[in-house]
MIDREN-784216 format. One record per residue (C-alpha): x, z, y; residue in one letter. Coordinates in steps of 0.1 Angstrom, whole numbers, padded with zeros to 4 digits, always signed. Example, Ala and Ser with C-alpha at 12.3 -4.5 7.8 and 13.67 -1.06 7.14 Angstrom:
+0123+0078-0045a+0137+0071-0011s
***
This chain:
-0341+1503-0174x-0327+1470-0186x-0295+1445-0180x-0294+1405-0172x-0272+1383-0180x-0290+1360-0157x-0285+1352-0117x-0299+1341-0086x-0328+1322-0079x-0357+1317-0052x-0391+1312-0055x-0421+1311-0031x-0454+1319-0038x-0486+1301-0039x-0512+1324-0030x-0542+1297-0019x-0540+1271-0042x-0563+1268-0065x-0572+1251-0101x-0594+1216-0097x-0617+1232-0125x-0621+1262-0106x-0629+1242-0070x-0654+1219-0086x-0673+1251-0106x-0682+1277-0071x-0681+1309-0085x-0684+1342-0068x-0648+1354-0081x-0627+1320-0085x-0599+1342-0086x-0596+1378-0109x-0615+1404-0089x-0590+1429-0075x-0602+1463-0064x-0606+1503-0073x-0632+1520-0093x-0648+1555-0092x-0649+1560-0128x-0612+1567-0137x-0610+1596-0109x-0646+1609-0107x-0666+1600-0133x-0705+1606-0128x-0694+1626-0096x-0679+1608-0066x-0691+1617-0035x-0695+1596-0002x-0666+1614+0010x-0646+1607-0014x-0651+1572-0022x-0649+1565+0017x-0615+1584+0015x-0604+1562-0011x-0616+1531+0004x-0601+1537+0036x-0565+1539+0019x-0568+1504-0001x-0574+1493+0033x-0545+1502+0048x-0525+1501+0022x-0539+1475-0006x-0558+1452+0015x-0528+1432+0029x-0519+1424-0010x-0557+1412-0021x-0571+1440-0031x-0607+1435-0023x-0636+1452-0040x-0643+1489-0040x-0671+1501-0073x-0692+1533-0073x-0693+1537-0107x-0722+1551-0130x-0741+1580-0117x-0751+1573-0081x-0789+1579-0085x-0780+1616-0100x-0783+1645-0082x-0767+1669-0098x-0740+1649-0122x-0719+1682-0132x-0749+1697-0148x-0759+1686-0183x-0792+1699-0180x-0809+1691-0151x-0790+1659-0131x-0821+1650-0113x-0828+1613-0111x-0839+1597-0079x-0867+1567-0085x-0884+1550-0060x-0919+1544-0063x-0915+1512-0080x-0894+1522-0107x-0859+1514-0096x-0828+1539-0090x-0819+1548-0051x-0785+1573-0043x-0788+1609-0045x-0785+1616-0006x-0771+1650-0012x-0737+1631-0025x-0744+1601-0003x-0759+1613+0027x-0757+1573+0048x-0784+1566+0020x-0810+1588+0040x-0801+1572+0071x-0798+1540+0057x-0837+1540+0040x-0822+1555+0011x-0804+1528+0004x-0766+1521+0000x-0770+1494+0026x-0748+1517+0055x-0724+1522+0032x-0718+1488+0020x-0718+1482+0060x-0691+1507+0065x-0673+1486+0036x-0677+1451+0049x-0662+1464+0082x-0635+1468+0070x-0631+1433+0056x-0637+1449+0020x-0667+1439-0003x-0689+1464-0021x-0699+1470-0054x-0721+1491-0078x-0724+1506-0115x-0758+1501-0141x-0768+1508-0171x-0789+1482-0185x-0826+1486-0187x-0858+1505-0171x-0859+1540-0166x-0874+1556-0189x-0895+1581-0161x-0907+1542-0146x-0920+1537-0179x-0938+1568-0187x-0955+1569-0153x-0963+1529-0157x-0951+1523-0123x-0952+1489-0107x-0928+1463-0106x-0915+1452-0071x-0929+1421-0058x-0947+1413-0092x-0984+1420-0109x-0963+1441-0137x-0961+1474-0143x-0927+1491-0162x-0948+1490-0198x-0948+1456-0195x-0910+1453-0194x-0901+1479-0215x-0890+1480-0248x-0891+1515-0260x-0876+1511-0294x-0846+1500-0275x-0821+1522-0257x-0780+1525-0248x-0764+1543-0278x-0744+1566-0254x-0769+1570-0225x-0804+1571-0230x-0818+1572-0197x-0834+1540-0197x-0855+1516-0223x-0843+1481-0228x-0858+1452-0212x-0880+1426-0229x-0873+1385-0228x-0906+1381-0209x-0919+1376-0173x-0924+1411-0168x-0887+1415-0178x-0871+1390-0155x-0893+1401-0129x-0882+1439-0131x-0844+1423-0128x-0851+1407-0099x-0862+1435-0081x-0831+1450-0091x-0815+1422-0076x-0834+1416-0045x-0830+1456-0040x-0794+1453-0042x-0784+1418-0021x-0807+1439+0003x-0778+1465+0004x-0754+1441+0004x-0739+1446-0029x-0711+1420-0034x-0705+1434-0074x-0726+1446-0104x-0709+1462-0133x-0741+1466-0161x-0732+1489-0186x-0742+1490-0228x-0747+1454-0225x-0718+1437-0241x-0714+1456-0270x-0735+1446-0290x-0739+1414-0271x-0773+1418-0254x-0778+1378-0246x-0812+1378-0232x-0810+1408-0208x-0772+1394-0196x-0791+1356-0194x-0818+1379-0171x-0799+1394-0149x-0778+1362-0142x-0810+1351-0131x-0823+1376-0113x-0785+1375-0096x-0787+1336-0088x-0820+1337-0072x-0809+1365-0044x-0789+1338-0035x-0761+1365-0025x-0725+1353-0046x-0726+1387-0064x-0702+1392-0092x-0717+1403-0124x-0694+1424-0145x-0701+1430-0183x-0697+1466-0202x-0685+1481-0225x-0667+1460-0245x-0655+1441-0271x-0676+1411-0263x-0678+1394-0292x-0653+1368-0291x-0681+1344-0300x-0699+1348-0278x-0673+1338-0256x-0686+1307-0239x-0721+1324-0229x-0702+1354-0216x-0685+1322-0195x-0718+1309-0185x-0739+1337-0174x-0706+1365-0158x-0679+1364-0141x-0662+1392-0159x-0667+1402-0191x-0648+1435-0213x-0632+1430-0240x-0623+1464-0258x-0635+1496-0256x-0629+1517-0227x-0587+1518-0219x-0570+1552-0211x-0540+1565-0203x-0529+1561-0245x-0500+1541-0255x-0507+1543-0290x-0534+1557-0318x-0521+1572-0352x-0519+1541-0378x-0550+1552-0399x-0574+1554-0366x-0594+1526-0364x-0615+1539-0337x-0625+1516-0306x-0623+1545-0278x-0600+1552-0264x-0585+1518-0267x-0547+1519-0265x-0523+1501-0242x-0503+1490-0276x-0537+1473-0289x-0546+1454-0261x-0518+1426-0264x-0537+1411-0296x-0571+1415-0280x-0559+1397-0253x-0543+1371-0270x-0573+1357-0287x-0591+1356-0254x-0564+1336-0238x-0582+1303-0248x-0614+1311-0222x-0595+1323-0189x-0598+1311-0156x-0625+1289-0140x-0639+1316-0125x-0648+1331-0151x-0625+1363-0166x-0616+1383-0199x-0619+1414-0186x-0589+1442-0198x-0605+1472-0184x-0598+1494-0153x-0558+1504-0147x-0556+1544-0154x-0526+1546-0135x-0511+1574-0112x-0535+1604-0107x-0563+1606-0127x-0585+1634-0110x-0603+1654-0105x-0633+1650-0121x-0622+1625-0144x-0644+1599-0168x-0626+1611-0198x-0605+1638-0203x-0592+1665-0176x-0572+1657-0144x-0537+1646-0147x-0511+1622-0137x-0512+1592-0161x-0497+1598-0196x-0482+1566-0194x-0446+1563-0189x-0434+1546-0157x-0420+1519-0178x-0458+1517-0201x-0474+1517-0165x-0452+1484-0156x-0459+1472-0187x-0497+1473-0183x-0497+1453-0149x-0473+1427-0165x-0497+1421-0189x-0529+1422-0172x-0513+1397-0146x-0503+1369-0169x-0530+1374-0187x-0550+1366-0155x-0572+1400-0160x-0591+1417-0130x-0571+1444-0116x-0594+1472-0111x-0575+1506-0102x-0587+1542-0117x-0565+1560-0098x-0572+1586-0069x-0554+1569-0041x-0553+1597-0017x-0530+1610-0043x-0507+1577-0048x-0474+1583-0054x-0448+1560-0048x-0440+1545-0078x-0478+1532-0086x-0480+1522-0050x-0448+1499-0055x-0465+1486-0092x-0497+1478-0071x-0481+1457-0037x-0455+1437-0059x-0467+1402-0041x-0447+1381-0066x-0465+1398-0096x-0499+1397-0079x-0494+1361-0078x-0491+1357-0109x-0526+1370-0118x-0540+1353-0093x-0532+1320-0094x-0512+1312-0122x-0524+1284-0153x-0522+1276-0189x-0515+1317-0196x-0508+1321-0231x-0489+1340-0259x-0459+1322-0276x-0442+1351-0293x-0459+1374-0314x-0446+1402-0338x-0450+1437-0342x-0422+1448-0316x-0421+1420-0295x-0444+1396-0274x-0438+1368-0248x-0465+1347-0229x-0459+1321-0207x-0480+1303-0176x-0474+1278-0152x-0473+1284-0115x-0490+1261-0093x-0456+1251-0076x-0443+1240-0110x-0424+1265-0122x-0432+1285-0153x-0438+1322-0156x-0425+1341-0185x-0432+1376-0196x-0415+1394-0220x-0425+1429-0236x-0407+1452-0261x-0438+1473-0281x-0410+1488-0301x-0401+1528-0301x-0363+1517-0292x-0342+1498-0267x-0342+1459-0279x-0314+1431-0265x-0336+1398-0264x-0322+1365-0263x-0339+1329-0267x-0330+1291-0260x-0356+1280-0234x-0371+1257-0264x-0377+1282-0282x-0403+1294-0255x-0414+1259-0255x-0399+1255-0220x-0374+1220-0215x-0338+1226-0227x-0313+1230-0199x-0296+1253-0174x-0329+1268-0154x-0331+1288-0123x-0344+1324-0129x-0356+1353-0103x-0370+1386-0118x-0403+1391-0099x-0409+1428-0107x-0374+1434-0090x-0377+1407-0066x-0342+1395-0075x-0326+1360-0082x-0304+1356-0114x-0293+1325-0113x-0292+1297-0138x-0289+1299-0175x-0296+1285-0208x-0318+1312-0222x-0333+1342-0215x-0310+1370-0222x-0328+1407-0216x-0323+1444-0226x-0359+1467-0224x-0364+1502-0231x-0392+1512-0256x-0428+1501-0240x-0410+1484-0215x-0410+1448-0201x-0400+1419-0177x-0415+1392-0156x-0396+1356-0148x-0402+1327-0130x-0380+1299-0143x-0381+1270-0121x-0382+1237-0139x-0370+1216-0110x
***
C-alpha cells in the first residue's frame, strides 16, 4: 500500500489523561463519544433482537478498546416502519412517544418503556442512547393532550406553521413555558429509562436555537449527564460557539455514506462525500475539544444491511484503503466515532480499523488538532499528544499513487533527526529528518514523531 523511508521508534499511549480545560468544564462526554448506531444497518427498522445482537458483539469485541455507547436510531415509536402507509405511532396519553412493543417486546414488560433495555445495556458496562425528531407530535396536538407534570396542554407548545422538512410527524415547539415544559417531560421520561444519549434530529439545519437552548434545559434539570447530539447537519459554522454551549455533539454536513466522491457540477448536500469532508472539517478545527465535539457523522463502514438508511444492503463502497482513510481523519480530527456497520457481519479488516489502540488514542486524547497542508490532492494535520510528542497525518485525495516528502519545518515541527512509529501499522521507523511516504489513491498514514 505504501513504502517508508523511515525506522524504528516507540511510543506509549496516554489513554486517561486529560486537557485542564476539559477537567475544569464537567461535561457528559469529555472525551468523543465512541459507539454504534442503528441507522446505517436498519434504518427505521431495528428490532430488539437485533440491536441486542449487535450490542452484545461491541461488548466483546469493542468494549475493551472504548467503545461505549450503543443508539437506537429514528423510528422506535413505529409499529410498522416498512410500511409507508400505515407505520402506527405509539403515544402515551400525555403526548410523548413510547417503543412499539411488537419490535421491542422488554418495553411491555418494562411499563412500556425502554427502561429494561437500557438495563440490559448498563449491565454490560455499556451506556444507552436514543433517536428524536424535534418537536410535538402532531396526533398530541390535534387531540390537545396534556403535558406531563405541567398545567399545559400540546396546543400550548405547538407551533403548527412549523414542521421538519423531511419528516412531518411532529409540529415545532414554541420559546414559551408550555414549550420548555413539554421538553422536560421528554427528559424526565427518558433519564427515567436511563437514557445516557439523545440524538434530536431536523434541529441543526437550519440552526433551531431556541428548541436546542430547550432541550439543554430540559436535559440539565433531569440531572442525569445525558449527551445531547445535534442533527442533521451543517451547523452553521456561526453558530459554532452556541452549538459549544448548549451540546456536546454537534453535525456538521449532511448525512455521510459510503461515497468517495460526487461529480464536479453536484453541489448537493446528501449524500456528503468522504472527499468533502476534509475542508468541512478543517474550518471546524478551531472549536474542538472541551467536551464539546464537531461532529463528522456515523462511519458506513463494513456491512451495510439489511435494511439500510439509504440505499440497499451491501458491503461498504469504500475501498479498504478510503475506509482507513476515513478513521485517520475522524481521529485527528477528534470526531465521535459512531459505527453504521452490522457487527454480526464484521469482517476482519473493519474489525482491525476499529481496535487499532494507537489510533484510538489519537481521537481521544490528543490536542491542538489542526490542518497545516491543504491542496486539492493532498492534506496533512497535525496534533499534539499528551506525552509530548506530535501526531501527524498525512492523506493523498488524488486518483494516483503520490511519493511525499517534507522537512519537519515545513510541518511546523522543530528541525532535526525525530523518532517516528507508524501507528496504523504499529511499527517503529526510526529517526529521520523528514517525512518521506508513498500512498495509493484515497489512501493515507498516521505518525507519531516524538520531539524528545
Amino acid at each position: 500500500m505504501r513504502r517508508f523511508s523511515l525506522t524504528l521508534f516507540a511510543v506509549s499511549l496516554c489513554l486517561a489523561a486529560l486537557p485542564a480545560a476539559a477537567q475544569r468544564r464537567p461535561s457528559s462526554a469529555l472525551l468523543p463519544p465512541m459507539g454504534w448506531n442503528s441507522w446505517d444497518s436498519y434504518g427505521l427498522t431495528v428490532t430488539e433482537a437485533e440491536f441486542k445482537d449487535n450490542v452484545q458483539w461491541l461488548h466483546q469485541h469493542l468494549q475493551p478498546f472504548g467503545w461505549q455507547y450503543v443508539v437506537v436510531d429514528e423510528g422506535w415509536y413505529l409499529t410498522h416502519p416498512q410500511t409507508s402507509a400505515t407505520t402506527g405511532y405509539v403515544l402515551s396519553p400525555d403526548g410523548r412517544y413510547l417503543p412499539a412493543v411488537n419490535r421491542f417486546p422488554s418495553a411491555a414488560a418494562g411499563g412500556d418503556s425502554f427502561q429494561a433495555l437500557a438495563d440490559y445495556v448498563h449491565s454490560l458496562g455499556l451506556k444507552f442512547g436514543i433517536h428524536i425528531i424535534r418537536g410535538i407530535p402532531r396526533e398530541a396536538v390535534e387531540k390537545n393532550l396534556p403535558i406531563a407534570d405541567s398545567g399545559f396542554h400540546a396546543a400550548d407548545a405547538a407551533d403548527t406553521s412549523d414542521t421538519c422538512a423531511w419528516n412531518k410527524d411532529n409540529y415545532g415547539v414554541k420559546d414559551n413555558e408550555a414549550g420548555q415544559a413539554y421538553y422536560d417531560s421528554l427528559a424526565k421520561l427518558y433519564a427515567g429509562w436511563g437514557v445516557d444519549f439523545l440524538k434530536v434530529d431536523c434541529i441543526s439545519q437550519p440552526y433551531r436555537a431556541a428548541e436546542i437552548h430547550m432541550v439543554s434545559e430540559a436535559l440539565r434539570r433531569t440531572g442525569r449527564p445525558i449527551v445531547l447530539s445535534l442533527s442533521p447537519g451543517p451547523t452553521p459554522l456561526d453558530s459554532a460557539t452556541d452549538a459549544r454551549r448548549y451540546a456536546q455533539m454537534w453535525r456538521i454536513s449532511d448525512d455521510m455514506w459510503d461515497v468517495w466522491a460526487k461529480n464536479p457540477g453536484d453541489h448537493s448536500g446528501f449524500p456528503q462525500a468522504l472527499s468533502r469532508q476534509f475542508a468541512v472539517l478543517a474550518s471546524w478545527a478551531p472549536h474542538i475539544g472541551d467536551g464539546h465535539w464537531p461532529d463528522a457523522d456515523m462511519l458506513p463502514i463494513g456491512y451495510l444491511g439489511p435494511r439500510p438508511g439509504w440505499g440497499t444492503a451491501r458491503q461498504s463502497r469504500l475501498t479498504h484503503d478510503e475506509q482507513r482513510t476515513l478513521i485517520t481523519l475522524w481521529s485527528i480530527a477528534r470526531s465521535p466515532l459512531v459505527l453504521g456497520a452490522n457487527l454480526t457481519r464484521i469482517d476482519p479488516f473493519t474489525e482491525s480499523l476499529l481496535t487499532n489502540p494507537e489510533v484510538i488514542a489519537v481521537d481521544q486524547h490528543s490536542l491542538a488538532n489542526h490542518p497545516v497542508l491543504q491542496t486539492p490532492d493532498t492534506v496533512v494535520w497535525t496534533a499534539d499528544s499528551v506525552e509530548g510528542s506530535r501526531y501527524v497525518a498525512v492523506f493523498n485525495l488524488s486518483n494516483s499513487e503520490k511519493t511525499l516528502a517534507w522537512k519537519w519545518s515545513e510541518l511546523n515541527l522543530p528541525s532535526g533527526s525525530h523518532p517516528v512509529r507508524d501507528l496504523w501499522q504499529k511499527s517503529d521507523l526510526g529517526a529521520s529528518e523528514e517525512l518521506h511516504v508513498t500512498l495509493a489513491p484515497h489512501a493515507s498514514a498516521l505518525f507519531s514523531v516524538s520531539l524528545r
